[in-house]
C-alpha positions as CSV (number, residue, x, y, z in Angstrom):
1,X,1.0,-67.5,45.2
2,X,-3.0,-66.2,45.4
3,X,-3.8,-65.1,48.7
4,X,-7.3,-65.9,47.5
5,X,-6.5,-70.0,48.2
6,X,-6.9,-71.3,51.4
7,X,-4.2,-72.3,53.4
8,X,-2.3,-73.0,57.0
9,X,0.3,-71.6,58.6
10,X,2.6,-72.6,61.5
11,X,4.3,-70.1,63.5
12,X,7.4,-70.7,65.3
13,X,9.2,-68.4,67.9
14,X,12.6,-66.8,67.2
15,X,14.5,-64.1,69.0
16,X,16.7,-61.8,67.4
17,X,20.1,-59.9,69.4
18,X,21.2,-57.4,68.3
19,X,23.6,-54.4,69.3
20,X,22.6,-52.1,66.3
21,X,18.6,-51.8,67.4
22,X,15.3,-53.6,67.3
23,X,15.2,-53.2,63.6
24,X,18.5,-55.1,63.3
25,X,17.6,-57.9,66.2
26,X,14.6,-58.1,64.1
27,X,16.1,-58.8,60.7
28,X,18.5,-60.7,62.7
29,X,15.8,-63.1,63.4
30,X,13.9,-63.1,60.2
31,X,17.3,-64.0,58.0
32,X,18.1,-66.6,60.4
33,X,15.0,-68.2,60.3
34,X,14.8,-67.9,56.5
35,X,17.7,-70.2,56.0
36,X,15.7,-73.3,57.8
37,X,11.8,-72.4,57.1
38,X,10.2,-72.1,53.9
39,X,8.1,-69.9,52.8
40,X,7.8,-67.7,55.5
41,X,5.1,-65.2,55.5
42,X,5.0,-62.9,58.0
43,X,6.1,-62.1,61.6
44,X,4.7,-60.6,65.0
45,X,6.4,-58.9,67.4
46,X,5.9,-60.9,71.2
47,X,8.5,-59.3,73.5
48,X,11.4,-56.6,73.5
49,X,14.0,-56.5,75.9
50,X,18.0,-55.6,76.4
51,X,21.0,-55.5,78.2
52,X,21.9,-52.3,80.1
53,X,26.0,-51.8,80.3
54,X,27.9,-50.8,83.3
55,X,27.7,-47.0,82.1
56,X,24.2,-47.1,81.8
57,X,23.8,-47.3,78.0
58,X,22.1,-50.0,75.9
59,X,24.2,-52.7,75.3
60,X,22.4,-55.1,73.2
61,X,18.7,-55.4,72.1
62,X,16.6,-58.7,72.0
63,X,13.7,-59.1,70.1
64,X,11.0,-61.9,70.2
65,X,8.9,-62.7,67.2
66,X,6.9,-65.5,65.7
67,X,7.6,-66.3,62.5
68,X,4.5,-67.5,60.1
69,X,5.6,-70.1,57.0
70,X,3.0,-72.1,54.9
71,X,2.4,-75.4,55.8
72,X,2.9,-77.7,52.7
């Protein structure tokens, strides 16, 4: 693909959970969305938020992104 073209994009919203980190809820999010979108392009970060356990530790991180793919 030239990036030179011209072209459209839809983006979509996703979120990502995660108990491993934002990194994780994020490629949580990307892979899942990968397996119904094509050619997705890139991503932006909208929201982060988690779960705080009983103990006081984090117990799960959510992450919302939009997800970019190429409109045919």
């Amino acid at each position: 693909m030239a990036y030179g073209e011209d072209r459209s994009y839809k983006k979509v919203e996703v979120i990502g959970v995660s108990k491993r980190g934002l990194q994780d809820a994020i490629d949580v999010a990307i892979k899942r969305a990968s397996t119904s979108l094509d050619q997705i392009s890139w991503f932006e970060v909208q929201d982060i938020r988690g779960h705080i356990s009983p103990e006081g530790t984090v117990a799960e991180y959510q992450v919302v992104i939009k997800v970019a793919f190429e409109l045919k």
